[in-house]
N, C-alpha and C positions, 0 to 999 in steps of 0.2 A: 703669657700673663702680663709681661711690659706692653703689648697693644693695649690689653685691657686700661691696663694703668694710665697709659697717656690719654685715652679715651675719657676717663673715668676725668682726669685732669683739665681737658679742653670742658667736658661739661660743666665741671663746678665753675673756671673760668668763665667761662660764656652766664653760668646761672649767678656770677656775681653780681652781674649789672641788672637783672633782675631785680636779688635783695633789694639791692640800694633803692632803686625804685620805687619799693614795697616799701620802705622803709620811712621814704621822704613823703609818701603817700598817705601813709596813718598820721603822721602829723599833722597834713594837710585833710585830712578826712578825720577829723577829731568828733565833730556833729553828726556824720554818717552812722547808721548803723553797724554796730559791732559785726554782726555777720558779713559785710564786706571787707573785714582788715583779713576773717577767715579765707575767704574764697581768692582773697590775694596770694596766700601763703599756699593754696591751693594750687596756684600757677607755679608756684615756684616746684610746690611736688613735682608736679608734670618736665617740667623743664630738668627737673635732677634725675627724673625716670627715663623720660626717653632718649635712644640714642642718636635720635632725629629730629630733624623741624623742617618747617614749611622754608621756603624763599621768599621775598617780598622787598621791595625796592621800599618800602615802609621801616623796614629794619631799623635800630639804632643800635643793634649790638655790633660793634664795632669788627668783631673780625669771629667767624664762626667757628675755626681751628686755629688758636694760636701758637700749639708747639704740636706740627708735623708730627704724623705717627714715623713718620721714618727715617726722625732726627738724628736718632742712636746710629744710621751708618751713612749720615750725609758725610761729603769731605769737608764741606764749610756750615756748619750746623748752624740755623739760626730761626728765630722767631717769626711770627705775624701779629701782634696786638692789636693791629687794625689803626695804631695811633704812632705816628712820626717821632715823635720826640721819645717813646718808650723803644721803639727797634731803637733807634741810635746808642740808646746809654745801653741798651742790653745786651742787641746782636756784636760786638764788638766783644765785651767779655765772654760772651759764648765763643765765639769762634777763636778767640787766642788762647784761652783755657782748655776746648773741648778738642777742637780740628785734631785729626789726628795725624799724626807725625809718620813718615816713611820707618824711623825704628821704632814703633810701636807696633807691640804682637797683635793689640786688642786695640779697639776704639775705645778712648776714654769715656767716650758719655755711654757707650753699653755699659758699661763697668757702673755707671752714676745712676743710670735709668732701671738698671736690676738690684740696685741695691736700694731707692727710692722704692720701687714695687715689694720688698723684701719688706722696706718699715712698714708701706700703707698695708699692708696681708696684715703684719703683726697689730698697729692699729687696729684695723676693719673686727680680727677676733677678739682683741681686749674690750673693746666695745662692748661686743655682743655677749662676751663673757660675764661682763659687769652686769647685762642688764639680766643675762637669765638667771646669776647670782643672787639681783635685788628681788626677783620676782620668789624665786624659791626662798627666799628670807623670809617675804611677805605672805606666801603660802603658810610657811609655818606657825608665822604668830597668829594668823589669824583661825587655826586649826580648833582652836578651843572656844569657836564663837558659838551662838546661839539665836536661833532665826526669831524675829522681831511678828509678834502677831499679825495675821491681813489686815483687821479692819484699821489698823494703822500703818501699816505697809503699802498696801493699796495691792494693786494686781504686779509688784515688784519684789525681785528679792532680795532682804532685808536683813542682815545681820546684825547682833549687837557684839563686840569683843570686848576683855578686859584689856588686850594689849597694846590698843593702841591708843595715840591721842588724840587724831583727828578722823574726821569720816572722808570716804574714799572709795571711788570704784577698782574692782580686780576681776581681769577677765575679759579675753576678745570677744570669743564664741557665747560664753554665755557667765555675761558680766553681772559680777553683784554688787550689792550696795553694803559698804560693811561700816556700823555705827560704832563710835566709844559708850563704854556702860556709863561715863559720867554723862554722859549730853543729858540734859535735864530738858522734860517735854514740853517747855515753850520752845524751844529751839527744833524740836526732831520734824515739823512740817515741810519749815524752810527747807531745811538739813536734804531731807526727800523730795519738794519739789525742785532743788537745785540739780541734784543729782539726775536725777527723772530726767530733767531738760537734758543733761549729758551723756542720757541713754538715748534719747531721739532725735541730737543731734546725731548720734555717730561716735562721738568723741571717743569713745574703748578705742576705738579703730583707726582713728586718725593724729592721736598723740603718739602709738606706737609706731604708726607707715613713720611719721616726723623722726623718732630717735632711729628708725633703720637706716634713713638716707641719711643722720648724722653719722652713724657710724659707718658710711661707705666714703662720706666726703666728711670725716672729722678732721684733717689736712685744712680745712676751709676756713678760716676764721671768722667770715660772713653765715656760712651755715650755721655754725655755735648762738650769733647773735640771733638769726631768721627763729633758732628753736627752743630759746630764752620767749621771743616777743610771741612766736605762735602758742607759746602754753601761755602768756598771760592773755592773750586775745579768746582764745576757747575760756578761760572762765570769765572774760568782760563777756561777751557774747551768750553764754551760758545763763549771768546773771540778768542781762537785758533778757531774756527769754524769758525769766521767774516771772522780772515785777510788769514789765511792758503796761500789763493791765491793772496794776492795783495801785490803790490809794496810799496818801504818801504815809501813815500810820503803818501800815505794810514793809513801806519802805524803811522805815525808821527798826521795825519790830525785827528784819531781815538783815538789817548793817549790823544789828546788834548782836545777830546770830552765827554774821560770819566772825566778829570782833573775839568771839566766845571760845570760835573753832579755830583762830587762827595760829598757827605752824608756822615758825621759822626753819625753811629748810633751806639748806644751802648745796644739797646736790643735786643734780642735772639727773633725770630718770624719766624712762620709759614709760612708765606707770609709778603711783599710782594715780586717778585722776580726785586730787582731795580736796573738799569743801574751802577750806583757810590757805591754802597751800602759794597760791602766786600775787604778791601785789595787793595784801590787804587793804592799805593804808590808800592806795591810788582807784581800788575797785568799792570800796564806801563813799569813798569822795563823789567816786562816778552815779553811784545810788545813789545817793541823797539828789543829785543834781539832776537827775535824769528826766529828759522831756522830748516825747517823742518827737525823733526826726521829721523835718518838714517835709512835703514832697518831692520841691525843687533840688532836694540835698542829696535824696534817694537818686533821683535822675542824675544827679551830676556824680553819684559815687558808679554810676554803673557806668557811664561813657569813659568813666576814667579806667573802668576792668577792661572796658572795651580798650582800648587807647591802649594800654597795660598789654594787653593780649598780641597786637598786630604788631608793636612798636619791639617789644622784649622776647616774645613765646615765638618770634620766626626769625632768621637765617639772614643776613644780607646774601644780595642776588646769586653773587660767585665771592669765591676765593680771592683774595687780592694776594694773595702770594704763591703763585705755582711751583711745582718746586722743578717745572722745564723750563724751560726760556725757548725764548724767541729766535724769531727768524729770517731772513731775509732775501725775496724769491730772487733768480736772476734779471735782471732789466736794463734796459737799457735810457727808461723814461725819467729824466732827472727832472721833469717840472713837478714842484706840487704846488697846489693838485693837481690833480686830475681836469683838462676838460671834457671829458668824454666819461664821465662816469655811468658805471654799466647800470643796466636797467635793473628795477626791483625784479624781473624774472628771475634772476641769476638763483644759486645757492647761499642761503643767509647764516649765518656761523655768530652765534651771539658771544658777544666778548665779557657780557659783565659791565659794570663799572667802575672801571680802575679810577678815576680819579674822585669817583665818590660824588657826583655831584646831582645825582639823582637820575640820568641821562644814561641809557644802556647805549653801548658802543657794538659795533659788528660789523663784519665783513661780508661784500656779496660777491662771488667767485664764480664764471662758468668757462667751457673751452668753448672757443672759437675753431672753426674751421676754415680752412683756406689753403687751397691747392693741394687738396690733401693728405694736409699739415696741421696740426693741434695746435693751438699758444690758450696755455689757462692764462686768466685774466680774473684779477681781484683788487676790489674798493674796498678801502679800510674809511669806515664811518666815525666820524669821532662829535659826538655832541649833536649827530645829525648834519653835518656835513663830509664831501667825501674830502681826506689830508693827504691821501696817499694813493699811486698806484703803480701795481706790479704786474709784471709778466712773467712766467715760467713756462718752457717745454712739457713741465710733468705737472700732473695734478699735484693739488698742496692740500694738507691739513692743518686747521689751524687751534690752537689753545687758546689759552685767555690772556689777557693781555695786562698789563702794572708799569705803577709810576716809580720813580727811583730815583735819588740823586746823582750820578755816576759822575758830573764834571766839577759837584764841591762847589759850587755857586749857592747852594739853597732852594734851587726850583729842581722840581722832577722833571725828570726826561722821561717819553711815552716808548716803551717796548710790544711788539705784537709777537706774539709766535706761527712763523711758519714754514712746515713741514716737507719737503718734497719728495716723492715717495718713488726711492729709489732700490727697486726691489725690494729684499729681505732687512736690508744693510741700513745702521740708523742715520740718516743726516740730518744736522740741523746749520741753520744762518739766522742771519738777524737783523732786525730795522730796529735803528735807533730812532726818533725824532723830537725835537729842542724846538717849544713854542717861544717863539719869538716876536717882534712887534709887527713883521708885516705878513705872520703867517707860521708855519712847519719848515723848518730846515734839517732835513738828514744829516747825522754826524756819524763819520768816517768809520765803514765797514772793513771786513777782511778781505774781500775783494774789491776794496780800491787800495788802502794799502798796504799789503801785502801780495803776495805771490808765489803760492807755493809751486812747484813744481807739477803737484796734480792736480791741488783744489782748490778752488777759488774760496772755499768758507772756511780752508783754515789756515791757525795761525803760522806763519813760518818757520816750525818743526828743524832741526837738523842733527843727526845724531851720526856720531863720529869715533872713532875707535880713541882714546883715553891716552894718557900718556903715561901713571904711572897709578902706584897706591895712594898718591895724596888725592887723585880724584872721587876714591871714595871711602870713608871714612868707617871705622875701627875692623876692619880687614888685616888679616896675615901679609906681612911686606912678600911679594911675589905671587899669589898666592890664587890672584884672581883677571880675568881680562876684562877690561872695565871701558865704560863706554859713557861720552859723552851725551847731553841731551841741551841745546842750547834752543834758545827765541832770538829772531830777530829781534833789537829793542831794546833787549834786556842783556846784562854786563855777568850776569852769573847762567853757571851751568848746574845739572842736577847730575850728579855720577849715578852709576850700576854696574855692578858684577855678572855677567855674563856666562862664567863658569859653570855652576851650578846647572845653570836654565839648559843651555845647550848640553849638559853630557848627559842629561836627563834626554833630551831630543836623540842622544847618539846609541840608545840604546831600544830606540823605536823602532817598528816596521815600517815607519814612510819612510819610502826609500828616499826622495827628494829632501825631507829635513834630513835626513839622517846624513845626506849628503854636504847639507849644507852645513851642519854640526861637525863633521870632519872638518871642512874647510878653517871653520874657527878654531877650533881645539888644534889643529895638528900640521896644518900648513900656511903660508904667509900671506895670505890670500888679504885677510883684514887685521895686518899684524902694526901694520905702518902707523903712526901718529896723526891721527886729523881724516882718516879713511872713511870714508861715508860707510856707515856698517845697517844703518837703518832710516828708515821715516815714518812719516804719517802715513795711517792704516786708511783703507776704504771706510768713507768717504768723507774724509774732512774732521769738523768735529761733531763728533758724536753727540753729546749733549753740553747746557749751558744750565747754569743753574746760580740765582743770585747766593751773595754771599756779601760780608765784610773781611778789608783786609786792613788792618795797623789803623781802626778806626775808620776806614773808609768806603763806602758803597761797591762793591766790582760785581763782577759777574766770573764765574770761572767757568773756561771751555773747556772741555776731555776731548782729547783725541786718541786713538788708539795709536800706541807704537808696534812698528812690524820690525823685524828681522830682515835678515837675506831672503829668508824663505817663503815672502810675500803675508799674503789674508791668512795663511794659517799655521804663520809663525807669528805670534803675537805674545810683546814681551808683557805687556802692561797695558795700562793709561797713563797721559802726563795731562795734568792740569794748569793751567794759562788763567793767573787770576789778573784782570785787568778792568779799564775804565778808562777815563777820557780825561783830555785836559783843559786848559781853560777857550783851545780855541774846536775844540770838538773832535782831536786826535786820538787814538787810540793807544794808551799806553799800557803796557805789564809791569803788572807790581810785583806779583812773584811768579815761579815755576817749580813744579811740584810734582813725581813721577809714582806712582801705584804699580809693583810689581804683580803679574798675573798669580792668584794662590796658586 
């Protein structure tokens, strides 16, 4: 039900920029016919309904998922707004309030996003409580009506009650028109043809779709407004339907009959649909003045639905915020560019537009042969020309690719993701690249510097037998064998107990852990202070995923930590939040370890 919830949450967001829209648009389409402020609010239904849209480099909504459905168990949880200046003030307090903590049992933001989903439930049914309360109210008063003769009824159904004081429709399926016995019969034609028109618009049907999707997105405070302005638009539109055709005596004999009917109601409801009921005072003013729209007004109110439709009702192209990061193949080719860039035969990998400039970016990829020997070969396109080129042994896959501050200058640096597929086993690397004046400058990978022992893509890992209980914190003094986890780089360590993990191992049927579990529990094997007792898992780092750390852009790598016991002694992940410096170095800002559940 929390997918539902964030779902439910990214739509109303995304239909916010919508409203506005809509909303800047009826003021601007004041002379338009009233049935276009409907057909606006029309778009907005659709947009609140569906759990999809089109793609379109036309888009102006800024970012189509701004809070990840799979924020509740990131380690560095943050947003996508589609707008610079909102990630910055936001993902920062996101991530120092939510990130969760090695002693925490529970991810904090599960705990925020279940209990969030918990209110909008209790919402969504007070809502819908309210309104089939209001409806059974209105059922009942009007129980004692009395149906209104044909030949002034006309071929509609027609009510008169004692209990009410305005006239109003009741009823989806089969809606009636229900009169007060005071309306006096200059008034009951109007009264009927007004209503009449709200039968053959729709309206039974489209007032109530309005308060359901309020009470799905009552959370929204732009929804509240869109369903204040949609009820008074359905009875301006209603009333332009009456007089359209008649003379201004008409008009005059009609304002007077809503003036008659009119209702001050101050609560928000589903139904009923009632003659006096929205915006007396604004929908006379609009009669009395009313002069059919010109043509040129009509054309230009539709180009704007048109406009309205491509610009709001679709998706920008990709995601600008993946929640994988990038990559970076092996090479040896430090010029960029490229001169030799591969031909459009190759395979074309569309990246999106990360820096939003209208311009899709992509990669064209194919293997070479030679000496019957493989080198995949990939052009990275940016803006239509090629910035970069790589070569790998193994085929690569690649994601989408985003802009990011990581060196604290103000200008984004461009990241690409790509993949090298290395059997079963996940690896990931990374290209960073820094526009600058005479071009694309790569800024300093893990395999330039760094060096681990087995992998060139990750960070320099080193995990070491511990010296005492102050290594790791609120532990029994003896109690536990405790192990270092350090980075090169970086001046702090991450401790862990080890006790536990392995006498759980010592009670296995692999014979090889089991052996290697003896070793630790029970002889001196890795008893010594500073004993290399572990490293980095196959193959490197596993995944990369941006983040903010102490207010500032990173990315954090995971690697896997192994044991003695190799690939399938795995104690955890340790996370490597880092970023760059001012001359394009790679520094770590923290270290952060994830034991295995």
């Amino acid at each position: 039900m929390s997918t539902i919830f964030l779902k439910i949450l990214n739509i109303g967001i995304v239909a916010g920029w919508l409203i506005l829209a809509v909303i800047i648009l009826r003021l601007l389409l004041k002379k338009a016919p009233k049935w276009v402020s409907c057909l606006l609010w029309a778009l907005v239904a659709v947009r609140l309904l569906l759990p999809f849209s089109v793609e379109s480099v036309l888009s102006l909504v800024p970012s189509s998922e701004v809070i990840p459905e799979t924020i509740a168990t990131e380690q560095a949880p943050v947003i996508d707004s589609g707008i610079r200046a909102v990630n910055n003030a936001v993902n920062p307090v996101i991530t120092k309030n939510f990130a969760p903590k090695i002693e925490d049992s529970v991810n904090p933001l599960q705990i925020a996003v279940s209990v969030a989903t918990i209110v909008w439930l209790a919402g969504v049914a007070g809502m819908l409580v309210y309104s089939l309360i209001s409806y059974l109210t209105l059922r009942k008063r009007v129980s004692a009506s009395v149906p209104v003769p044909s030949e002034k009824a006309g071929a509609k159904r027609v009510f008169i009650c004692d209990e009410i004081k305005s006239p109003f429709i009741l009823g989806i399926f089969k809606p009636t028109i229900y009169i007060p016995s005071s309306l006096n019969e200059e008034n009951l034609q109007f009264v009927i043809a007004h209503e009449t028109a709200h039968l053959k618009r729709h309206d039974n049907l489209w007032k109530p779709l309005g308060f359901l999707l309020l009470s799905v997105y009552w959370f929204h405070p732009l929804c509240w407004i869109a369903y204040i302005l949609l009820s008074k638009d359905i009875e301006s539109a209603c009333d332009e339907k009456v007089i359209k055709d008649k003379d201004r005596n008409y008009l005059a004999l009609y304002s007077q009959a809503l003036l008659d009917c009119a209702l001050q109601r101050k609560r928000i409801s589903a139904c009923p649909l009632a003659f006096g009921e929205n915006g007396v005072k604004s929908r006379v003013k609009g009669i009395l003045n009313y002069k059919k729209p010109a043509f040129w007004i009509v054309i230009a109110a539709i180009l704007c639905l048109i406009a309205v439709t491509v610009c709001f009702l679709t998706n920008p192209k990709k995601k600008e915020l993946p929640n994988t990061v990038l990559a970076k193949t092996e090479t040896e080719e430090e010029e960029i560019p490229s001169e030799d860039p591969l031909s459009e035969e190759g395979e074309k990998t569309e990246l999106g537009d990360p820096d939003r400039d209208g311009t899709a970016d992509y990669i064209l990829s194919r293997a070479v042969e030679e000496g019957g020997n493989y080198t995949f070969l990939w052009d990275l396109y940016f803006d239509g020309e090629v910035i970069y080129h790589g070569e790998n042994v193994l085929p690569c896959y690649f994601d989408e690719a985003w802009f990011t501050d990581l060196d604290g200058d103000g200008k984004e640096e461009l990241f690409v993701p790509v993949s090298p597929a290395v059997n079963s086993m996940p690896q990931t690397q990374f290209v960073a690249l820094k526009k600058t004046g005479s071009g694309w400058e790569e800024l300093e990978n893990t395999d330039v510097g760094y060096e681990s022992d087995q992998y060139t893509n990750a960070f320099p890992l080193h995990v070491t037998r511990g010296k005492s209980t102050e290594d790791v914190t609120n532990v029994e003094e003896n109690s536990g064998i405790y192990v270092h986890i350090t980075c090169d780089g970086y001046d702090r360590f991450v401790g862990y107990d080890i006790k536990e993990y392995y006498t759980g191992l010592y009670n296995s049927e692999d014979d090889v852990l089991k052996s290697v579990a003896n070793d630790i529990l029970y002889t001196d094997k890795y008893s010594q202070p500073g004993t290399d007792i572990g490293a980095p898992a196959a193959w490197g780092i596993w995944e990369l995923k941006r983040a903010s750390y102490d207010g500032k852009d990173c990315i954090i790598a995971t690697h896997g930590i192994e044991g003695p016991g190799g690939k399938f002694d795995i104690w955890g992940t340790a996370d490597v939040y880092f970023n760059y410096d001012k001359n394009g170095k790679i520094q770590v800002l923290n270290l952060t370890f994830n034991p295995q559940e």
